[in-house]
N, C-alpha and C positions, 0 to 999 in steps of 0.2 A: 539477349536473343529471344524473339517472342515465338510461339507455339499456334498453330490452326491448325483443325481440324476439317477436311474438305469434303464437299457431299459427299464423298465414298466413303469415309471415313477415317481415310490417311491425313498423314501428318504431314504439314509441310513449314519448310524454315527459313527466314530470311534474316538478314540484319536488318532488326527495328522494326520489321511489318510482316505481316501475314501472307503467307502464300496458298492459295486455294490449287490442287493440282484436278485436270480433266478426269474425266473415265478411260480416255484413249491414253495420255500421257501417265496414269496408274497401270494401264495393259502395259506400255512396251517396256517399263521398269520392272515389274512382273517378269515378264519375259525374258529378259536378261537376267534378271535374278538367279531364275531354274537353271539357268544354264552357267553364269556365275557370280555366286553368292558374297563375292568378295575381291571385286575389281580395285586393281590399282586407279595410279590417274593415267597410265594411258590406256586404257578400258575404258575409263570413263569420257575419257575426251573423243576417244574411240565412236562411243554411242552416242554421243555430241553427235558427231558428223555424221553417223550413221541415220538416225532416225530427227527426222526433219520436227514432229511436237515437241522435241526436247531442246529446241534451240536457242528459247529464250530462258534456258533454266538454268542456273549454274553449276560452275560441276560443283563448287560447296554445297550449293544445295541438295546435287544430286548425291555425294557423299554421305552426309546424313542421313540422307531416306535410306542409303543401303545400312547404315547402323542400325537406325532404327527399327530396319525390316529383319536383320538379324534377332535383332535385339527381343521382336513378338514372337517370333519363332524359336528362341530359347525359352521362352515365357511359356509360351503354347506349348513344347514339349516338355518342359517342367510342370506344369500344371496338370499333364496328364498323365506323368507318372505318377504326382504325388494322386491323384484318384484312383491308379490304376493300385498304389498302394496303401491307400487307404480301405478301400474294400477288399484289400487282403487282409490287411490288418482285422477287418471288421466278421469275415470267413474265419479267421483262426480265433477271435473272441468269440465266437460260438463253440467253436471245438474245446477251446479252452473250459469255457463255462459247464460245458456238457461232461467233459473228463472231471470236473471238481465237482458236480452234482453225482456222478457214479463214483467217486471216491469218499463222498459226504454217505450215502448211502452204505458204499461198502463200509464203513466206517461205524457202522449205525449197526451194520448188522455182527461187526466184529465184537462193541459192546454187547448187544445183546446177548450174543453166543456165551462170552464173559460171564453175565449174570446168571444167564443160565446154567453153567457149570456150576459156579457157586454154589446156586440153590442147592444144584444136585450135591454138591460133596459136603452142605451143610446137615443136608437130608443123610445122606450118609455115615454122618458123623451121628448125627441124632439117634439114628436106629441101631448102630453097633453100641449106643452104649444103654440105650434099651433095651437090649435082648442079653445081657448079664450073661454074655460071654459065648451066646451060643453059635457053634458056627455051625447049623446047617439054615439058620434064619438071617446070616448076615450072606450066606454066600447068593441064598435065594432074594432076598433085598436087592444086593450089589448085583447081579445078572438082569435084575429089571430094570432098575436104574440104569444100567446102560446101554438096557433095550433100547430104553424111551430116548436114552441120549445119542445114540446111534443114529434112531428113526427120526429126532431131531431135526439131527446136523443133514440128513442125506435129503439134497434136493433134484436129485432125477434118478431115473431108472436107467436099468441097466436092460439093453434092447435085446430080444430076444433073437436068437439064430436064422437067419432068415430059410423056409422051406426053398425044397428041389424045385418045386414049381412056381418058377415066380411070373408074373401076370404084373401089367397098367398095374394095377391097384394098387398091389403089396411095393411096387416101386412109389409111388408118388406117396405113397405112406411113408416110405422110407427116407424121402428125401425131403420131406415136409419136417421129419424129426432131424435129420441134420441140419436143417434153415435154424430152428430153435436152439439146438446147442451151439452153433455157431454166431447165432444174435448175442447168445449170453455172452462168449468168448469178448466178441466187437466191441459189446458196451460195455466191456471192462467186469462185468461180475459170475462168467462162467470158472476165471481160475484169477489167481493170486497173481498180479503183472506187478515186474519193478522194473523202473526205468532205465536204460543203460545210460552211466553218465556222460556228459557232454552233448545228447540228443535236446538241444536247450528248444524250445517252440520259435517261431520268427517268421517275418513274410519271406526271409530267403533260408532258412531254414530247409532240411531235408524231411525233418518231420520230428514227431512224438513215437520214440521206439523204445519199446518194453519185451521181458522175458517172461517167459512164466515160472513163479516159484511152487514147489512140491506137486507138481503135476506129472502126469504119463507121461514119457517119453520126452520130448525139445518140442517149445512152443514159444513162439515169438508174435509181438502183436505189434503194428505199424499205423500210425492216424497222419495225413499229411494232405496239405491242400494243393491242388492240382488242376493249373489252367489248363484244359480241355473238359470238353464236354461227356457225359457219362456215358454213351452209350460209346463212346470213341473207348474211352477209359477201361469198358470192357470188354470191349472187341482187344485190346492190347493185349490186357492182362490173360485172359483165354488162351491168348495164342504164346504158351510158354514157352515152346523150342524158340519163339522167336528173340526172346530176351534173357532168357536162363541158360548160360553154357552148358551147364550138369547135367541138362535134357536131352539126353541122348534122340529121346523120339516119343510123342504121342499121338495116337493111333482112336479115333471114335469109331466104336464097336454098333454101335445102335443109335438111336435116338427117336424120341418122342413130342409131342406138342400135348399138350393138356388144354384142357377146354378154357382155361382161366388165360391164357395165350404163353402160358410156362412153356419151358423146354426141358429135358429130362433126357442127361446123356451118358451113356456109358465106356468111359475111356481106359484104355489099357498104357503105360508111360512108366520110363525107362530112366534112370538116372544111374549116372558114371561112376564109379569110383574113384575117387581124388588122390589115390596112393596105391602101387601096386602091392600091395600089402591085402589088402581088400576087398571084397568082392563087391560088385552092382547092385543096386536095390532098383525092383522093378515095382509097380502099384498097378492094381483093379479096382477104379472108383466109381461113385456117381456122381455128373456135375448138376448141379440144376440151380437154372437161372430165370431167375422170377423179379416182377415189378411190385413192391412194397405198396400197402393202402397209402403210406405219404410219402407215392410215388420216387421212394429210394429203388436202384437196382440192388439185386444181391446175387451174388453168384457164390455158391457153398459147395465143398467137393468132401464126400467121405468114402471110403474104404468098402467095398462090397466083393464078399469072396465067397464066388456062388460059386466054385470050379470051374468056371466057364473058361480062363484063360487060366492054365496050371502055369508054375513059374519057369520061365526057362534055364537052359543050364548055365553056369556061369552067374546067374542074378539070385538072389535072397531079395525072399518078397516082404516087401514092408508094409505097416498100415498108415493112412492116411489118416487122422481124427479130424474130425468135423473141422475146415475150414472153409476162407473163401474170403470172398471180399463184398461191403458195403460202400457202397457208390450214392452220396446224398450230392442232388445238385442246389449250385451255390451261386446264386443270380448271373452275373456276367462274368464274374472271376475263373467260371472253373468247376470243381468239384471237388468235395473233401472225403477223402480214400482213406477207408477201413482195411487193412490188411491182417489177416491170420493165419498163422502158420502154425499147426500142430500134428507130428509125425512120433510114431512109432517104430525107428529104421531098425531094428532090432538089432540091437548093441550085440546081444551075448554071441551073435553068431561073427564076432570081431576079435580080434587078439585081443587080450587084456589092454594091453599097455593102448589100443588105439580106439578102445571102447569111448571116451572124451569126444571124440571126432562127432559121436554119432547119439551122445548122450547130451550134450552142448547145446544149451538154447542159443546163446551169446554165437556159436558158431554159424545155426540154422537162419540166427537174424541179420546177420552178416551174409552170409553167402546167397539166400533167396530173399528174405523181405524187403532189407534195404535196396536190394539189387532191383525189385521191381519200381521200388519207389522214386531211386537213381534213375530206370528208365522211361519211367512216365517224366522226371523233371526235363531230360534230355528232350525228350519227344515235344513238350511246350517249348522250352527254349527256341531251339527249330523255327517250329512255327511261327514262335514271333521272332527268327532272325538275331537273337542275342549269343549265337553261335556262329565262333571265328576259327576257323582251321587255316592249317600249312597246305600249301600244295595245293592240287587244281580238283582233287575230290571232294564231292560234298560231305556234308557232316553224315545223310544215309548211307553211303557209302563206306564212312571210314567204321560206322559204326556197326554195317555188315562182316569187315575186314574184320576188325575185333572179334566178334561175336562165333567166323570161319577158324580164326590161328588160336584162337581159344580151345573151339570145340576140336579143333583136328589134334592137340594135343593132348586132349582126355582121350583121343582114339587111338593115339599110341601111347598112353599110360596103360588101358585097359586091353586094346589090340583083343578083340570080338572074332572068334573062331566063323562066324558068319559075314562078317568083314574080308575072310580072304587070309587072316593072322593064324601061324602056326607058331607052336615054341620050337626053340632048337637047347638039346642036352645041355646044361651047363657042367663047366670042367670042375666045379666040386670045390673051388678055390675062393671063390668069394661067392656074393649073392648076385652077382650082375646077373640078369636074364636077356636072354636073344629073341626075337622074335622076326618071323620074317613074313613080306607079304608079296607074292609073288604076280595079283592083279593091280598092284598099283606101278603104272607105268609112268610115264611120259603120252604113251599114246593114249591112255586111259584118260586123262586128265589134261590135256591140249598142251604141254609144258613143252615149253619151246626150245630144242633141244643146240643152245647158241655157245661159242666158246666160251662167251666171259663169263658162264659160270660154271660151265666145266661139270654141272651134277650129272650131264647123260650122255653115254653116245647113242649111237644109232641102233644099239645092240638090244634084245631083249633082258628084260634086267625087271626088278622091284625095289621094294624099300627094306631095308633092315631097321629094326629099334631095338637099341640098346638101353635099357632103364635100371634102377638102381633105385635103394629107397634105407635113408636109416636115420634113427634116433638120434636129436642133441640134447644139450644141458646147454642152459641159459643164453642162449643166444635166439632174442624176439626175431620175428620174423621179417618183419619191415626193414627191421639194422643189414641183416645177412642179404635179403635182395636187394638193397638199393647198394651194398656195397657189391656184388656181382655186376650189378648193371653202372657204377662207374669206376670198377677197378677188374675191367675183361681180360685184363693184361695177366692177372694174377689167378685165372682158371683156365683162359683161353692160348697158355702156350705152350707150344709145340717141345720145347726143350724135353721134358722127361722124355718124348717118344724120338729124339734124331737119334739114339744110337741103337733104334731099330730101322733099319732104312725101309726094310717092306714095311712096316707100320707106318713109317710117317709119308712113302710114297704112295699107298694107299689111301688114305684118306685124304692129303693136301686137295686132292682132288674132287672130292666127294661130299667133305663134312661143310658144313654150314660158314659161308665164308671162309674156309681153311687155302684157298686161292690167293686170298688178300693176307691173312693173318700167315701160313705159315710160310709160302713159296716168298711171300713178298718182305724181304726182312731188311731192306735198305729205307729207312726214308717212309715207316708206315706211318698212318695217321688215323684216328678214328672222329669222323666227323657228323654226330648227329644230327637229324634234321627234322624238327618238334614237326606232328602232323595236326596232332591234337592233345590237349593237357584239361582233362576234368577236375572239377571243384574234390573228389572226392580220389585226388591224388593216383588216377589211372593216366599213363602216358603211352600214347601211338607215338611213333616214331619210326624215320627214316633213317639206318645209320650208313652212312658213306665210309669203306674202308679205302684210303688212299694209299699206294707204296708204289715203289719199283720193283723186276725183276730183271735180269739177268737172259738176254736173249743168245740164242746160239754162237751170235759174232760177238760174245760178250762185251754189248752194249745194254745201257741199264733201261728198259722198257716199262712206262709207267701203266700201271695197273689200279682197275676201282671194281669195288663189291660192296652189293647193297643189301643190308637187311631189312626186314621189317620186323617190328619189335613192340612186345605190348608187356607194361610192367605196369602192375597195379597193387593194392592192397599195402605201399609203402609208408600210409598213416600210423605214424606211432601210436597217439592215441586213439585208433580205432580199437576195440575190443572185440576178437576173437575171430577178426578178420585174416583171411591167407593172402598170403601174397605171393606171386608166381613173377618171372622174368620168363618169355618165351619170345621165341625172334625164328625167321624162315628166311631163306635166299631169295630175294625176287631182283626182278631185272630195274634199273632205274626209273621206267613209267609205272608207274603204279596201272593198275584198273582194279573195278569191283570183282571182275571174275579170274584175277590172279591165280596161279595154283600155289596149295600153299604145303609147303612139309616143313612143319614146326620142332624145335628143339628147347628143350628149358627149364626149368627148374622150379618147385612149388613147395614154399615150408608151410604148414598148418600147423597152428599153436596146440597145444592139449591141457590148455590150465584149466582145467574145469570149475575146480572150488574158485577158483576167483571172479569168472565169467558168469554164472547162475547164480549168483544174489547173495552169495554166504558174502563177500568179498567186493561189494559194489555200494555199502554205504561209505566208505573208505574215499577220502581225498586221493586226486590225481595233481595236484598242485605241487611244484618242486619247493615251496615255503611251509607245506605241511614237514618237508623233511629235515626243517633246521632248527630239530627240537632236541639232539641228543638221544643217544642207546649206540647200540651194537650195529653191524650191518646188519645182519639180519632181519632186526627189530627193522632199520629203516626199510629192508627189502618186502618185511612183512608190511607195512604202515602202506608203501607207496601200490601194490600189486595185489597185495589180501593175501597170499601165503607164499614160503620161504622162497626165496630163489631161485636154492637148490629144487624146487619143483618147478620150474621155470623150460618146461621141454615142450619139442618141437619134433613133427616129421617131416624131413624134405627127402623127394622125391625129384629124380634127376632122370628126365631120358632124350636118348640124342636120336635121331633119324640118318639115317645113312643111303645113299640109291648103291647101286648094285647092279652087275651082268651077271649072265647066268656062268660064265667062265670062270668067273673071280669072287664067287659069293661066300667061299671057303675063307680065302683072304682076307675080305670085309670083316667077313665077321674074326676073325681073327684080332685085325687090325685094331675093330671097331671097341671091342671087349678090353684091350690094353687102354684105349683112349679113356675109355670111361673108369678103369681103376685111377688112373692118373687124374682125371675131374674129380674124381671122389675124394682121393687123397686132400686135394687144392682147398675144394670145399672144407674137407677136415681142419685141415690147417688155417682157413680164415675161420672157422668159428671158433679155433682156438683161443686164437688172438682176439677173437670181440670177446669172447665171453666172461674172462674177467675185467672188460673194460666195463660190463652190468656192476657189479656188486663195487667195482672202485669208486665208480663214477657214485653210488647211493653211500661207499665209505667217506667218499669225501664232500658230500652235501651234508652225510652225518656232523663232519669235523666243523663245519661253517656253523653248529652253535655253539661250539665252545669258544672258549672266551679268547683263546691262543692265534686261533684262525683269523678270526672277527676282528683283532686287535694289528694282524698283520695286513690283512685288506685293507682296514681303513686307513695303513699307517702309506701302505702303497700311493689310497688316492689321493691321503693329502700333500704328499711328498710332489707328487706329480703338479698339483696346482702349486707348491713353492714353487720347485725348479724351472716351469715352465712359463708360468702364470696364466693356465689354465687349466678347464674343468677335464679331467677323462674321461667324466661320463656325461650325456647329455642332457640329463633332467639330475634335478639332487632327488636321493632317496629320503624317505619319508621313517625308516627302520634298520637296524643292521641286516635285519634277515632280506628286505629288497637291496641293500646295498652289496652283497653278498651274490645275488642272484642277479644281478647286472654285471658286476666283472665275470662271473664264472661264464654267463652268455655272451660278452664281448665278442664282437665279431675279429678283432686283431687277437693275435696269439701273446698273453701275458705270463713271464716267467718271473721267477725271485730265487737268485741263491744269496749262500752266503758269503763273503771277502776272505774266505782263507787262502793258502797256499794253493791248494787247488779249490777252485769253489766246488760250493753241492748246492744241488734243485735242494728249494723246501715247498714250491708253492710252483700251481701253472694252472690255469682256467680252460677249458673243455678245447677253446681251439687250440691250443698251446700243446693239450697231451696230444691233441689230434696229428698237428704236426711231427711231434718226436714217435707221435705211434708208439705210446706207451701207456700207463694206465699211474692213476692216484700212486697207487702203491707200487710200479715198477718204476716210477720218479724217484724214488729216494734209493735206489739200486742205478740209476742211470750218470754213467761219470760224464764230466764236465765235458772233459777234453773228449770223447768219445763223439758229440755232438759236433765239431770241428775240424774240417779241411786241414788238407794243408796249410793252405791259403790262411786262412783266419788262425790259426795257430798263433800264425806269425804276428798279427796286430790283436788279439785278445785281450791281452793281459794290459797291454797298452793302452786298450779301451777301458778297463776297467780303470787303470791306474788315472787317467783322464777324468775319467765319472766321479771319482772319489776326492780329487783335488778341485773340479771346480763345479760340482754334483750334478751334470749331466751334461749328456753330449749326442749329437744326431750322427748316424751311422750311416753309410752309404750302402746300397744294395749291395749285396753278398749271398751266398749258399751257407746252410748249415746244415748237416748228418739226422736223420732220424733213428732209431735204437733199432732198426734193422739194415741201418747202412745206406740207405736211398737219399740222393741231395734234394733238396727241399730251398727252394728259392725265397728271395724275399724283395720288394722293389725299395723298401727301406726299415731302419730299425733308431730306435729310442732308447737312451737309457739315463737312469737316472737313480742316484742314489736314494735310500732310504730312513729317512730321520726316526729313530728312537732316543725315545727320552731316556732310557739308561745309557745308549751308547755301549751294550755291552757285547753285539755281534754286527761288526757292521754288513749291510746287504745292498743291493743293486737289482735294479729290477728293468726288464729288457720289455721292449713292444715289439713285433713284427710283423711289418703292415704288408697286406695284398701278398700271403704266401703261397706258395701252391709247388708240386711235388716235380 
């Protein structure tokens, strides 16, 4: 088949000769193309008869060209990504270069500081033993000495008070010395940065994110390249209610232009409290944003408390230190973003135990740096279109919806006396607190007041919030909400409250889906519906409750209730990230201006020592842990300290609506609902929280020799019996061969062939299914695990397995260790070959299980 090239430059094909195509007959293939890129032949025969130039062409031929015209058009947008990612690549080889030129220096200057000690305590050494023993010349020596080593080490000053009468002047003085300390910050040599691990550099990367070590208060520092343009970049970041949930509200007091085309602004901003435990931290800053000689923007904000705004009640005023952000642009790609985060929220005025919260850099980089960094990638993505949502809202939309069910639920953690929030007495019995707000209506707020969801009648009425907040032991945060958000069954039932009828007739009504979840108890369903799922594991969703009820003529009348639901921060290895489950009643169409009354729950980790640099040279790799010691030792190895330090605040509050007839009972009602939440919650963290230290007991046990010897003995046994491989690549070590079955996505068990058999061995999905732990396996009986049903052919399977060494099982149910059937669509088994032959074992598969 020969190839031409035709004046236009297309290609054309014949058998044995060259086809030259017109410029007309290149349009109407064109033509068709835009409209379809990939016709059959009767499309093509179609266009045949359609269009009259084309009728001496064949459709082979014409087939071709449609390959071929694919074929430049995957070429052409490959080519253009690979440019568009090469000059990413080529943006972050500058940043790179420039962070190892301020680390080669900081480096430089850590030597030096080194030798310079030296001298001094050589000098030291020298004169104490010059002066034959006298101490008022050794003490006046050593006090100079570390005059001079003092005045050294110290490289800025410490600013002076600012006067009552402050004037242009003494401001742009002042905010000229924040650009400077704030530079130093940027380029890495104002404070001591360590990198939090797994923040690896990449074109798709979220950035380069560090902590600060031995500094004031939590300081986090962020470097990341970002397609848009700079002045976009700082119109964004300025406008922080717009992208920071915890901002409650910022407010510009003043503002100035300087002759240099500077801006100089003074802002007053308000940040929530993430636990009712805590009180608000409010700031008095100055921003000022100015254009750099090599035309970088900077925007820098510090702390100015001139008494102009005294703090309000309810809030503890915090300071600001010198931040902000460096904006350098970066040819067509974008711009690469300096972020700084350094606060002083003033811990001591925090309970002890929650002082971590507010001392945490690891926490401050988490909850704002990344977050802005997250919203600037968001905001490119968009732009170019690389963002795909559920449902008929755009991506600004869903991520207003976020940004609304977020913030409306720090309004009822915190519930603001200026908001309309009053507290009501609590009964002395637990810590639940009541709050009620009597301006928030239905008509306040356009809520359509419709039966399917039953939150309002026609009456005058508000909101009630019931909230709750208390301390765990070892239970991560990520583990406990993502098990809340797919086990609702296990917090969200009504059972403890039916044998209060006003309790549970009160609220079915009322609470947050309690329409779907508790009236409807025939036949329910809960069916999620993705709207949106970020790279940094935040999910919007739709969830659909389906059921029946029980109509008057009792007939069973089918019933749906919709939540909306935002659960984020469920990355395990993120560090010292929170993670919250909150979800609101809304009606099946969604819109941007939905009204929203939010309910849900929010754990914040408190590991401090592990999160601020004591505890982050330390491997997070599951093969650092299969080196033998204690659990401990591995809980210390894997986290940077014990376990048993391994605590958490969650913070729990529901929303309630309300008349004014029945506000007595609400609350009544709603205070019983919430010890029963609290209880649930208790009780699932029970149950994870020695699933932590089993689960590091038993990565412990995979380097001993006993473990190691029984895994491997599993998969060769499996390649005899079967005659093939169980895992899908061969390992290269026992310690990856080990860390492949314990990850196996089937659930892998091993007892042994006695009388009754016993678990010796089960891999991560295997406890998951029995819902037990390392060490609650060898306390869990055989038969226990077992129906009736399978009682009956068990032993018979085994006795099968062991006469002709394996055998394929048919789908069956088996018991998990709290009694729940647990399905399976089939199962494996196959006996175990040891070279002594001294306990014989069987070892079971169970594919595609689920509860």
């Amino acid at each position: 088949m020969a190839v031409a090239r035709g004046k236009d430059g297309k290609y054309g094909f014949d058998s044995g000769k060259y086809v030259r195509y017109t410029e007309e007959q290149v349009q109407a293939l064109e033509k068709f193309y835009s409209e379809c890129p990939k016709p059959n032949a009767f499309r093509r025969q179609q266009l045949i008869r359609e269009c009259p130039l084309l009728s001496n062409i064949e459709p082979k031929q014409i087939k071709v060209w449609f390959q071929n015209r694919r074929c430049r058009e995957k070429q052409r947008k490959e080519a253009t990504r690979l440019l568009a990612l090469n000059e990413k690549l080529k943006a972050m080889n500058k940043v790179l270069v420039k962070q190892n030129d301020n680390l080669s220096k900081q480096a430089f200057q850590f030597v030096s500081q080194n030798n310079f000690l030296r001298r001094q305590l050589k000098l030291l050494k020298e004169q104490s033993t010059n002066l034959d023993g006298s101490k008022d010349a050794l003490v006046t020596t050593e006090t100079s000495s570390i005059s001079r080593l003092v005045s050294g080490l110290r490289k800025h000053r410490v600013p002076q008070p600012p006067p009552w009468d402050v004037n242009p002047a003494w401001l742009l003085a002042f905010a000229e010395e924040a650009l400077s300390e704030f530079l130093a910050k940027a380029t890495g040599t104002g404070i001591d940065w360590i990198q939090i691990p797994g923040m690896k550099p990449g074109p798709d990367s979220i950035g380069i994110v560090a902590v600060g070590h031995g500094c004031d208060g939590a300081a986090a520092r962020a470097c990341s390249l970002v397609g848009m343009e700079s002045s976009r970049v700082a119109d964004v970041l300025k406008d922080r209610p717009g992208w920071f949930c915890d901002c409650r509200r910022m407010e510009i007091l003043g503002a100035f232009t300087t002759s240099s085309g500077a801006t100089v602004e003074l802002l007053y901003s308000q940040m929530y409290s993430p636990t009712t435990l805590t009180q608000a931290r409010d700031f008095c800053t100055l921003r000022y944003t100015s254009v750099l000689e090599d035309r970088n923007l900077v925007v820098c904000e510090r702390s100015l408390n001139l008494g102009m705004v005294p703090p309000n009640e309810g809030f503890v005023r915090a300071e600001m230190l010198s931040s902000g952000y460096l904006i350098r642009p970066c040819g067509g790609v974008g711009s690469i973003v300096y972020i700084v985060d350094h606060m002083d929220l003033e811990a001591g005025r925090a309970p002890e135990v929650l002082r971590p919260m507010y001392e945490s850099s690891a926490i401050l980089a988490q909850k704002m740096t990344i977050s802005a960094l997250r919203h600037l990638r968001s905001l490119a993505q968009e732009a170019a279109g690389e963002v795909v949502t559920g449902g008929t809202l755009q991506p600004a939309a869903l991520r207003a919806l976020s940004l609304r069910i977020a913030r409306s639920f720090n309004d009822a953690i915190n519930s603001f006396p200026e908001d309309g929030w009053f507290s009501v007495a609590s009964d002395g019995i637990d810590d639940i607190s009541i709050s009620l707000n009597s301006s928030w209506s239905p008509r306040t707020v356009g809520l359509k007041c419709s039966s399917s969801n039953n939150l309002w009648s026609d009456g005058d009425g508000g909101v009630l919030c019931a909230k709750a907040s208390m301390l765990l032991q070892n239970v991560p945060p990520a583990v406990l909400i993502r098990f809340l958000r797919e086990h609702r069954s296990e917090w969200a039932d009504w059972a403890d409250c039916e044998h209060d009828v006003s309790c549970s007739a009160t609220l079915r009504t009322r609470v947050y889906g309690a329409a779907a979840l508790g009236g409807a108890e025939l036949g329910r369903r809960e069916v999620p519906m993705p709207l949106a799922h970020s790279e940094h594991q935040e999910i919007m969703e739709l969830v659909k409750f389906e059921g029946y009820d029980s109509a008057r003529d009792g007939a069973l009348v089918s019933k749906e209730m919709y939540l909306l639901q935002l659960c984020n921060g469920i990355d395990e290895t993120a560090i010292g990230d929170c993670a919250q489950l909150v979800f609101a009643p809304v009606d099946g169409a969604l819109s941007d201006d939905i009204p929203l009354l939010p309910s849900g729950f929010r754990v914040i980790p408190l590991d401090t020592d592990f999160m601020d640099g004591y505890g982050m040279s330390c491997t997070l790799d599951l093969a650092s842990m299969l080196e033998g010691g204690s659990d401990m030792d591995a809980a210390k190895t894997e986290t940077g300290i014990s376990s048993n330090n391994l605590r958490s605040i969650v913070t729990i509050a529901f929303q309630f609506g309300y008349e004014t007839h029945n506000c007595d009972s609400v609350s009544v009602a709603a205070r019983k609902y919430m010890r029963t939440v609290v209880a649930s919650v208790q009780r699932v963290a029970m149950a994870i929280a020695p699933r932590v230290g089993s689960t590091l007991g038993l990565r412990n046990l995979s380097g001993t020799s006993e473990v190691l010897t029984l895994v491997k003995r599993i998969v060769g046994s499996y390649r005899i019996n079967f005659g093939m491989d169980l895992l899908r690549k061969q390992p290269s070590n026992n310690e990856e061969l080990f860390k492949m079955v314990w990850h196996h996505s089937d659930a892998l068990i091993c007892c042994t062939c006695k009388s009754l058999p016993e678990f010796i061995f089960a891999n991560e999905a295997a406890l998951d299914m029995l819902e037990t732990t390392s060490g609650g396996l060898q306390d869990l009986r055989w038969d226990q695990t077992l129906d009736e049903t399978e009682k009956k052919n068990a032993y018979s399977d085994i006795t099968k397995v062991m006469q002709q060494g394996f055998a394929y099982l048919p789908a069956g149910i088996r018991l998990s260790s709290m009694g729940r059937p647990v399905a399976y669509e089939r199962a494996m088994a196959w006996s175990i070959v040891d070279d002594n032959e001294s306990m014989p074992c069987v070892a079971f598969m169970f594919v595609n299980w689920s509860f």
